[in-house]
TORSE-336787 format. One record per residue (C-alpha): x negated, y, z negated. Coordinates in Angstrom, 1 decimal, decimal comma, padded with zeros to 4 digits. Layout:
BEGIN
X  Y  Z
X  Y  Z
...
***
This chain:
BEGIN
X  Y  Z
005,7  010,7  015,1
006,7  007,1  016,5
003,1  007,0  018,2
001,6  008,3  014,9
003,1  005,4  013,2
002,4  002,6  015,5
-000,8  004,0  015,9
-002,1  003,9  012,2
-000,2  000,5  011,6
-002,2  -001,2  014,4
-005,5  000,9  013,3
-006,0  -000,4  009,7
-004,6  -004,2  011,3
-002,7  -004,7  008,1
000,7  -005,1  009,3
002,8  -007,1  011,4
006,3  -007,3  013,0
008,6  -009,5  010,5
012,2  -010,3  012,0
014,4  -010,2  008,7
015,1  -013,8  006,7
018,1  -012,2  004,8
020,5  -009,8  005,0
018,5  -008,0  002,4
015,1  -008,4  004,1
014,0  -005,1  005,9
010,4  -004,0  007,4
008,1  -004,2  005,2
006,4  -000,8  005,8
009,7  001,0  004,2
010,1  -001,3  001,5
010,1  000,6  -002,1
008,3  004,1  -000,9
007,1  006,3  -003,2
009,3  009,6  -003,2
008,2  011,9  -000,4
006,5  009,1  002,0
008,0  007,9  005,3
005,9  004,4  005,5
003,2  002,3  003,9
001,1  000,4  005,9
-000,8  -002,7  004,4
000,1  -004,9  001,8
-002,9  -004,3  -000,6
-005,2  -007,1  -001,7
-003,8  -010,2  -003,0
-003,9  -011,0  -006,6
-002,9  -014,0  -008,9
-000,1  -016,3  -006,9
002,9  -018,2  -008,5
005,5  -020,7  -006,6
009,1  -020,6  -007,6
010,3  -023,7  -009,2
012,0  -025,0  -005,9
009,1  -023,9  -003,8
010,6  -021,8  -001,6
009,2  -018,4  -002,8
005,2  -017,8  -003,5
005,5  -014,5  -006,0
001,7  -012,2  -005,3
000,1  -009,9  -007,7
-001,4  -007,2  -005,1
-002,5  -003,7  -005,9
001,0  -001,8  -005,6
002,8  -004,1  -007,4
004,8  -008,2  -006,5
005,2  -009,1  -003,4
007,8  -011,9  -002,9
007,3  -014,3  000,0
009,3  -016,9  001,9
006,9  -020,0  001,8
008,3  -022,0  004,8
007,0  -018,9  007,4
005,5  -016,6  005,2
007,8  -013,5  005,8
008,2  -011,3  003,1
011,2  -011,2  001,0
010,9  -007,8  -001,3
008,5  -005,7  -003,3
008,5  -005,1  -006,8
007,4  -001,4  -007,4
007,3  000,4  -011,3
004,2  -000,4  -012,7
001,5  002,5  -012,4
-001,4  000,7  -011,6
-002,3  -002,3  -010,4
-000,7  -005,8  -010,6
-003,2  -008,8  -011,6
-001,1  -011,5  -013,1
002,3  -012,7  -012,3
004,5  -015,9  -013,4
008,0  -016,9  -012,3
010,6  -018,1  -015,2
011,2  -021,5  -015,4
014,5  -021,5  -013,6
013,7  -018,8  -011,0
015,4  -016,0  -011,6
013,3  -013,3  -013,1
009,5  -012,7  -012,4
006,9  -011,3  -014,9
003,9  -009,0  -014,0
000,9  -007,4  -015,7
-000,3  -004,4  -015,1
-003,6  -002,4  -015,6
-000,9  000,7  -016,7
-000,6  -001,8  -020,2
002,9  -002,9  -019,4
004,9  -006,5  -018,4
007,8  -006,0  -016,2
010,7  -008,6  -016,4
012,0  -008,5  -012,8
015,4  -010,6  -011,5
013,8  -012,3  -009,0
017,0  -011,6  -006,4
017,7  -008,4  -006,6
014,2  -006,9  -007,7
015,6  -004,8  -011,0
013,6  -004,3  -013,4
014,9  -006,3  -016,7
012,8  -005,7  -019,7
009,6  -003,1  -019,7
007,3  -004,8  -022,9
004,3  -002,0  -023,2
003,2  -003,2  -026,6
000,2  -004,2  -025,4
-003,3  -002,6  -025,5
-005,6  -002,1  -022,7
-004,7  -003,7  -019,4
-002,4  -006,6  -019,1
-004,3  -009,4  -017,3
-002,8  -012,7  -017,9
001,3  -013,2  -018,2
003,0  -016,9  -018,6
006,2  -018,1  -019,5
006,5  -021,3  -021,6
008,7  -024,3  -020,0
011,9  -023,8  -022,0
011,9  -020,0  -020,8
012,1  -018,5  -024,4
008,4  -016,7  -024,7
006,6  -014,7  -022,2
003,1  -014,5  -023,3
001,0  -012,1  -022,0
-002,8  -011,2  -022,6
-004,6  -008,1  -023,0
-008,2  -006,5  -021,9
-008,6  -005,7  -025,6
-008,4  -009,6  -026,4
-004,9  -009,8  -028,0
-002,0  -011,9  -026,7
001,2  -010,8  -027,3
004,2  -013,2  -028,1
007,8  -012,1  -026,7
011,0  -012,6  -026,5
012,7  -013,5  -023,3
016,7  -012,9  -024,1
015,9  -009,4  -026,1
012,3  -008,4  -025,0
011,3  -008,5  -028,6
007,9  -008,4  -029,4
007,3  -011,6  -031,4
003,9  -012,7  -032,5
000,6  -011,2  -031,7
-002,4  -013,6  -031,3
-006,1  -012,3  -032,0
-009,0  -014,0  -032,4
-010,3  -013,6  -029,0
-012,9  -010,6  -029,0
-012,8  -009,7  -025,2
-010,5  -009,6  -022,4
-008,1  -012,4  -022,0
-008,2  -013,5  -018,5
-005,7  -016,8  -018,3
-002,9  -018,3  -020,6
-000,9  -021,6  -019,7
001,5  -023,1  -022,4
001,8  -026,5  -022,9
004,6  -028,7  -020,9
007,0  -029,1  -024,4
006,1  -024,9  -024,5
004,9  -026,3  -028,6
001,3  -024,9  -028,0
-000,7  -022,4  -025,5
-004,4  -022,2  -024,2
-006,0  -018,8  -023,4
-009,1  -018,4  -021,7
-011,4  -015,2  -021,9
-014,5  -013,2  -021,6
-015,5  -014,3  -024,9
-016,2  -017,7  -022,9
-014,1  -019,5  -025,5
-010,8  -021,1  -024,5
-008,4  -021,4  -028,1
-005,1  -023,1  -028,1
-002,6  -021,6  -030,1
001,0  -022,7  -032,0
003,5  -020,7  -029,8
006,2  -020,3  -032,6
003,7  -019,3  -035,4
001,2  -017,6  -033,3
-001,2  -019,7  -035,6
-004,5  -020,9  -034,1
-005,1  -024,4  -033,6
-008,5  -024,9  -031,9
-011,4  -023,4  -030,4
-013,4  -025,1  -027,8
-016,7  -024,0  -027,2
-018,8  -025,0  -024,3
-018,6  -022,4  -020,9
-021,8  -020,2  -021,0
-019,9  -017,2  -019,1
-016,3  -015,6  -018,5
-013,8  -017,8  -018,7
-011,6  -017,0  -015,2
-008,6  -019,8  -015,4
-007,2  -022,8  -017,5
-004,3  -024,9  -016,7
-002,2  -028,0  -018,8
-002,1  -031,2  -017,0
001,7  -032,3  -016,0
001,5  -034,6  -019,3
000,3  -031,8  -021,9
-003,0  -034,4  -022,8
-005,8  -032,4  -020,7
-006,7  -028,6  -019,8
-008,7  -027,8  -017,5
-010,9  -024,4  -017,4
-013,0  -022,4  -014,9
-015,4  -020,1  -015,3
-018,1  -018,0  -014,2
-020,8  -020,4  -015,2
-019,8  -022,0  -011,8
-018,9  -025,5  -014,0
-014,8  -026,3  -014,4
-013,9  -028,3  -017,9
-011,6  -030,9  -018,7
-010,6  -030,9  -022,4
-009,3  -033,3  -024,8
-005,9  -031,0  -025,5
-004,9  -032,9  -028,9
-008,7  -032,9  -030,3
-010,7  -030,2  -028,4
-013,5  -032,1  -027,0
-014,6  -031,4  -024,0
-014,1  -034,5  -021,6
-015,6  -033,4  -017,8
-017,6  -031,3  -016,8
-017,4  -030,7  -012,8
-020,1  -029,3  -010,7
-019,6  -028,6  -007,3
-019,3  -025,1  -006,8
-021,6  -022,6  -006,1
-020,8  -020,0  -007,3
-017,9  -018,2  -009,9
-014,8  -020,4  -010,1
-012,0  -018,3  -010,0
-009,0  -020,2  -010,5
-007,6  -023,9  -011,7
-004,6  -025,8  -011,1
-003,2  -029,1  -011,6
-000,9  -031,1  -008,8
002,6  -031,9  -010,4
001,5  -035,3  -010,8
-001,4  -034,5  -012,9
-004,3  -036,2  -010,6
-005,3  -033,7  -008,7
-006,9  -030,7  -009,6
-007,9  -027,6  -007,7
-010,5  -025,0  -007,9
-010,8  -022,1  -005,9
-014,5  -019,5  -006,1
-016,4  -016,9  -005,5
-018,0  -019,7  -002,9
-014,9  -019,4  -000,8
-014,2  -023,0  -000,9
-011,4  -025,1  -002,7
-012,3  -027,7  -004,2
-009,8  -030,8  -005,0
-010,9  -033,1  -007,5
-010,1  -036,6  -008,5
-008,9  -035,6  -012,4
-009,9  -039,5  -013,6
-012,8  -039,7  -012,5
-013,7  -036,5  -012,3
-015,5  -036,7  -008,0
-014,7  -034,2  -005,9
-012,5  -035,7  -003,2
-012,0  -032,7  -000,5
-013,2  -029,7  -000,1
-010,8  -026,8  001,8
-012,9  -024,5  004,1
-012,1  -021,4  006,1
-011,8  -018,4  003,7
-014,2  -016,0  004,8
-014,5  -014,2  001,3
-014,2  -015,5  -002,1
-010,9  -017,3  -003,1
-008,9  -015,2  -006,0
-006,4  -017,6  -006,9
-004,5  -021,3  -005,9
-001,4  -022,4  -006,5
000,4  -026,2  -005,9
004,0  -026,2  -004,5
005,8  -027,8  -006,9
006,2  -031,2  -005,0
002,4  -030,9  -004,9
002,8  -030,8  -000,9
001,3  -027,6  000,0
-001,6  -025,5  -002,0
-001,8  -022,0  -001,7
-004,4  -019,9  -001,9
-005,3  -016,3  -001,9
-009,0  -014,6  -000,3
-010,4  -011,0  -000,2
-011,0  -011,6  003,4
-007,3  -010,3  003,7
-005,4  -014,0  003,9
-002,9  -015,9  002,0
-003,4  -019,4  003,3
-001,4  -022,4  003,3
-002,6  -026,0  003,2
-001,2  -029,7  003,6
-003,0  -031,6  000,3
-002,5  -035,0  002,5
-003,4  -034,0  005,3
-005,7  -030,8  004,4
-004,6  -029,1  007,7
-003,8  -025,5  007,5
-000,2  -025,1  007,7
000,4  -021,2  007,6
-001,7  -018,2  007,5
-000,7  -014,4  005,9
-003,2  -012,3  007,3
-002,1  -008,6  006,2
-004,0  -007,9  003,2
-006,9  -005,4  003,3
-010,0  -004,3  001,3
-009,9  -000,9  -000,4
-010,4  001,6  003,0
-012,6  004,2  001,8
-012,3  006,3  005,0
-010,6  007,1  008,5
-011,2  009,5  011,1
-009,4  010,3  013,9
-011,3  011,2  017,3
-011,2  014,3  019,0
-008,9  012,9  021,8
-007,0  010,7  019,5
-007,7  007,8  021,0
-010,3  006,3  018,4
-009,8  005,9  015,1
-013,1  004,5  012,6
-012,3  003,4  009,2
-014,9  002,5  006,5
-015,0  -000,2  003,9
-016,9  -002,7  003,1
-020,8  -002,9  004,1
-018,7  -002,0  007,8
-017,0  000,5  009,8
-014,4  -000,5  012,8
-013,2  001,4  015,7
-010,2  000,8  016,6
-007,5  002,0  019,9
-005,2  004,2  018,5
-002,8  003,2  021,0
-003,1  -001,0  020,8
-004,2  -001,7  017,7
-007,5  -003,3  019,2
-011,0  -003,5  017,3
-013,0  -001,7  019,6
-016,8  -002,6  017,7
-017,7  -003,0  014,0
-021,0  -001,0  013,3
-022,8  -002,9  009,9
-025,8  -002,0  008,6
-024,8  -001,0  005,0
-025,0  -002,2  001,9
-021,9  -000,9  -000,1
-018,8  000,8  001,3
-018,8  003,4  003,9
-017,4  006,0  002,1
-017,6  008,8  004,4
-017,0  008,8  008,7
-016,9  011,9  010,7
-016,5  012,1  014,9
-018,5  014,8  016,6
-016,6  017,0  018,3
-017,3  015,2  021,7
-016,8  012,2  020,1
-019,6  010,8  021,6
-021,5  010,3  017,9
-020,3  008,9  014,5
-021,6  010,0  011,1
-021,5  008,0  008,2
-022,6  008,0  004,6
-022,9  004,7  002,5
-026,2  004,5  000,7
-028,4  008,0  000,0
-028,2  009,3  004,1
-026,6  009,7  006,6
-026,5  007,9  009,8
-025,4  008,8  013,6
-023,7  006,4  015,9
-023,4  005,9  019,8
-019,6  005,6  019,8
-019,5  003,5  023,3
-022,6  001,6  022,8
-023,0  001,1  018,7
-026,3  002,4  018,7
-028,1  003,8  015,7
-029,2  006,8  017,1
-030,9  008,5  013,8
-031,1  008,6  010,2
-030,8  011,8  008,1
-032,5  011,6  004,5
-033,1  014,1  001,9
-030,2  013,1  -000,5
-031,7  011,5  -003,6
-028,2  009,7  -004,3
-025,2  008,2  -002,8
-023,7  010,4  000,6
-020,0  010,6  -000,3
-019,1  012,7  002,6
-019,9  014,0  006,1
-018,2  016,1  008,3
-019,2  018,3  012,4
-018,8  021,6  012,1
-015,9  022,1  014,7
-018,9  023,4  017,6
-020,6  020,2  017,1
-024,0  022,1  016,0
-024,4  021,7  012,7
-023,1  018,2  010,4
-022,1  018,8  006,2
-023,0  016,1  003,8
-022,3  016,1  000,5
-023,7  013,5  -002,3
-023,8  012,8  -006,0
-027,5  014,4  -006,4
-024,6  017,4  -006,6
-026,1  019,2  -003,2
-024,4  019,7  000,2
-026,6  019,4  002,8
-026,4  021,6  006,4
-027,8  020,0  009,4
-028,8  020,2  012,6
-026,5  018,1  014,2
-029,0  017,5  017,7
-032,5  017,2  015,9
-031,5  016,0  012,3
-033,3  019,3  011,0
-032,0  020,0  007,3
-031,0  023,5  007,5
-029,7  024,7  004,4
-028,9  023,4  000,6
-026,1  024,7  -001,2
-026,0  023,5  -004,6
-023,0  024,7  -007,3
-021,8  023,6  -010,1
-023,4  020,6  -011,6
-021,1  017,9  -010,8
-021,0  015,0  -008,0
-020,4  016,2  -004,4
-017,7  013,7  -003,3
-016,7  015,0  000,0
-017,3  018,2  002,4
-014,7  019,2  005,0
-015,3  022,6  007,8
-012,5  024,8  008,6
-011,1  025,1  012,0
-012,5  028,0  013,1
-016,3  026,9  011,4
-016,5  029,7  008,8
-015,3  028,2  005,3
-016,5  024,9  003,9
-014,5  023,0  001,7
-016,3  020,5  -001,1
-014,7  018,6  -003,2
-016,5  018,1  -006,8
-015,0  016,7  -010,6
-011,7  017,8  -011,3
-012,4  021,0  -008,7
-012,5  022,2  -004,6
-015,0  024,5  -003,7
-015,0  026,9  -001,1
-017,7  028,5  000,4
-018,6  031,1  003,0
-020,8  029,2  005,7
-022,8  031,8  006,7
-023,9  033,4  003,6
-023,9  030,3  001,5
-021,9  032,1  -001,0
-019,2  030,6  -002,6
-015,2  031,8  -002,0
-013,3  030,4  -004,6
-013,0  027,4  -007,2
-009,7  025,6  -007,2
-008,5  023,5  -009,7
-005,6  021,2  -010,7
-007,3  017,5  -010,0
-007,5  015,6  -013,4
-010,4  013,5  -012,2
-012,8  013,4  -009,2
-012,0  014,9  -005,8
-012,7  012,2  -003,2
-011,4  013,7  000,1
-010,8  016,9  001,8
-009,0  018,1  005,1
-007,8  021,0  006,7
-004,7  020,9  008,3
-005,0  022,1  012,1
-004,2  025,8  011,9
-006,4  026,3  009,2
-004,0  028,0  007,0
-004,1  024,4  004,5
-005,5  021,7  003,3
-005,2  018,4  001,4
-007,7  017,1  -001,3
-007,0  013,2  -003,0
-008,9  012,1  -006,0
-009,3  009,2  -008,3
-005,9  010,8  -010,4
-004,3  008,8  -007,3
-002,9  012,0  -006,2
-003,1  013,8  -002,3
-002,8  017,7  -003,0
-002,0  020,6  -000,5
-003,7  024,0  -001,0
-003,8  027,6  000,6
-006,4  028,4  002,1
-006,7  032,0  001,7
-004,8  032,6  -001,8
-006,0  029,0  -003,0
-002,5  028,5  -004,2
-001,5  024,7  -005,3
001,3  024,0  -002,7
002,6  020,6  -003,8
001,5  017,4  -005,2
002,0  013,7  -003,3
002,3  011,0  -005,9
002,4  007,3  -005,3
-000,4  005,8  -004,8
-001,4  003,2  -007,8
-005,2  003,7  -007,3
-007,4  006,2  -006,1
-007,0  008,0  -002,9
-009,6  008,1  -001,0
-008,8  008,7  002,7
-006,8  011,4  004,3
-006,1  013,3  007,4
-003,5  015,1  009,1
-001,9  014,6  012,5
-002,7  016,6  015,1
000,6  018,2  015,2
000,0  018,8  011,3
003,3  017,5  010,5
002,0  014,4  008,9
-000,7  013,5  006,2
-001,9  009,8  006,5
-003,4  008,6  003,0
-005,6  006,1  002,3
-006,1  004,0  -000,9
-007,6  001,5  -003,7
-004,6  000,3  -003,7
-005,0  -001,1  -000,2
-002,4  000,8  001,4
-001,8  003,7  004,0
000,9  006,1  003,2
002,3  008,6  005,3
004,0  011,9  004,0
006,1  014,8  005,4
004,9  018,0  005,2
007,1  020,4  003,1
***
């Protein structure tokens, strides 16, 4: 189990040894489990990013809820769990001590920020919750909704208070004013509209951004807000009269996120470009630009001293930097992309994981990235070892293609599917390879000359993933809200299961043969019978869809992989 563990951690190259900062600190892989698993590996993507007043904390949105870091070395702290989806906004309190999140699951959490209790639960509002903000004198949290609304609440009581409409899409970013009199929102409506915070009436509208509004900020003295958007421009605005004051090119792409320096002269930008910008707020000229991020940049934040700038990347990092200096003072570098696969090789040595337009290889017993095979262009949602191990399937686009394991070659391409390949899998003699796609076929093949052998189709709904039984004879597909089972030499189908409330993504028989697991999009991992097709028991905690999954070879163990960015691993009952 130990080598299982260490194993998977170093696989996915999420995680990282943290000696404990507090008493209270522990290993972040234990931290907040969902009942029923034994560790989590990976941290999930990062999200929106908020400093603690005294800058010693740096609070991140991610996909399984707040994580709360130590700034000075970037260890982490504790981990907010509760919501049931993902986490996309967060804002500290003005005096520290309790932490506000949005969720996709509709709901704001009130956390105390030192013990990581849940305070208040507000789920008044509709749709996702995708922008939260507490005003300076701590009495309103203010959070915004994908149906356009933002609601008004109270901080002492977790009233609802006012509820502010006007804005006919999502609302992506709200910042209140420094004397908390007056808040801006920005949406998807590409309107920003400032707002009286204790009358909820509506003040202004300013008109100008041509796309989604991403982010808008208040300037230290309350007379400029700055906005960014998907138009690639960032605005400065008049805040007393509405017109528009700046408009600052630079970027290339969507800007994701705006902030002002505590001073007020400085603003950032972080984009889809994966620069950061700084700009002279005055005059308006781009005085440094920040390099380095590999993907786009999500969000930025300014210490409160306006020292340090934070800012958060796809490519997996949380990043650190000096705003005199611009050197890079820290880097957090355990945050992953969704991982749409994993596969174990036959002697347990190699492990491949798919993602995005990639698939790595990986020593099961170091940790090390073996080779990266690319070549596609959407995730790899679908990796299987040949039984030899010699050769690598994978399904991305609408085939299927077969890798040289020790040298990365593409050694052939296997087309007939008229849609997307969501799963491949070697029949345990190696002869024949499984595919299965969203034309709603499963394809047989002839593993050594590509020759399509056979087409099963069934029931008119998207083939998301094919798995063989030990001994060769049953194949297992799993299909919308179902798992089919069919006899491999006679084509015929066994048995439809059922208990999945949405898709089937994933499934694998456990080494005897007597079970197997199926995940699906209802962010659940399943175990059935084989032979009676009897729903054993159901593994929740994931807070997005599980794609991933396999067993350990002494079947004792599921590993499951997830939207949420995480690995989980669960006991077998």
């Amino acid at each position: 189990m130990k080598h299982l563990l260490f194993s998977l951690l170093m696989t996915f190259a999420i995680a990282f040894t943290n000696a404990p900062i507090t008493t209270f600190a522990q290993d972040y892989t234990i931290m907040n489990l969902p009942e029923g698993a034994e560790a989590r590996f990976g941290k999930s993507w990062a999200g929106e990013m908020k400093y603690s007043p005294d800058g010693t904390k740096l609070a991140v949105a991610s996909g399984i809820g707040v994580w709360l870091y130590e700034t000075q070395r970037g260890k982490e702290l504790r981990l907010y769990t509760g919501h049931t989806g993902s986490v996309g906004c967060v804002a500290f309190s003005p005096d520290g001590k309790t932490i506000a999140s949005g969720s996709r699951d509709g709901s704001t959490h009130i956390w105390n920020a030192n013990t990581g209790i849940p305070i208040a639960i507000m789920a008044g509002n509709s749709g996702k919750v995708s922008s939260v903000a507490f005003s300076p004198d701590g009495k309103i949290l203010a959070s915004g909704s994908g149906e356009g609304v933002i609601q008004l609440w109270n901080t002492d009581t977790g009233a609802p208070m006012e509820s502010l409409t006007g804005h006919t899409k999502l609302v992506k970013s709200i910042a209140f004013s420094p004397d908390s009199k007056t808040l801006v929102s920005g949406g998807w409506d590409e309107t920003l509209r400032l707002w009286d915070a204790k009358t909820g009436a509506h003040l202004k509208t300013f008109s100008g951004h041509t796309d989604w509004i991403r982010s808008v900020a208040f300037s230290s003295d309350g007379k400029t807000i700055a906005s960014g958007s998907d138009d690639r421009t960032i605005r400065l605005w008049n805040a007393d009269t509405g017109a528009q004051i700046k408009t600052l090119k630079a970027h290339e792409s969507d800007v994701f996120s705006v902030a002002f320096s505590s001073d007020g002269k400085t603003l950032a930008s972080g984009g889809d470009d994966k620069m950061i910008r700084m700009w002279n707020v005055n005059t308006g000229t781009n005085i440094k630009t920040l390099s380095g991020h590999k993907r786009f940049v999500f969000s930025i934040a300014f210490s409160p001293d306006g020292k340090t700038l934070a800012s958060g990347s796809r490519d997996g990092t949380i990043r650190f930097w000096n705003t005199n200096t611009d050197e890079l003072l820290n880097t957090i570098t355990d945050r992953t992309d969704p991982i749409r696969s994993i596969a174990f090789g036959p002697d347990g040595n190699t492990i491949a994981s798919g993602t995005l337009k990639s698939i790595k290889l990986w020593n099961a017993n170091t940790g090390a990235n073996t080779m990266t095979l690319s070549g596609f262009t959407d995730y790899v949602y679908t990796v299987a070892f040949s039984s030899d191990g010699r050769t690598l399937a994978s399904g991305s686009d609408d085939d299927i293609k077969l890798w040289n394991t020790n040298t990365g070659e593409l050694l052939n391409i296997l087309t007939g599917h008229k849609y997307w390949v969501r799963s491949v899998a070697y029949s345990p003699d190696g002869d024949t390879i499984a595919s299965g796609s969203w034309d709603d076929t499963v394809c047989l093949w002839n593993a050594n000359t590509g020759e399509l052998l056979n087409t099963l189709i069934g029931p008119p709904h998207d083939v998301s993933t094919v798995a063989f039984s030990p001994d060769g004879k049953t194949l297992a597909n799993g299909s919308k809200h179902a798992v089919i089972l069919w006899n491999v030499d006679t084509a015929e189908q066994i048995q439809v299961l059922s208990g999945h409330t949405d898709l089937v993504n994933s499934v694998v028989f456990k080494p005897d043969g007597n079970t197997f697991a199926s995940t699906s999009r209802d962010n659940t991992v399943r175990l059935w019978n084989i032979s009676t097709g009897a729903h054993i028991h159901t593994f929740s905690g994931h807070t997005g869809e599980v794609y991933g999954v396999v067993f350990s070879p002494d079947g004792g163990t599921l590993a499951s992989g997830s939207d949420d960015g995480t690995v989980l691993l669960w006991g077998i009952p």
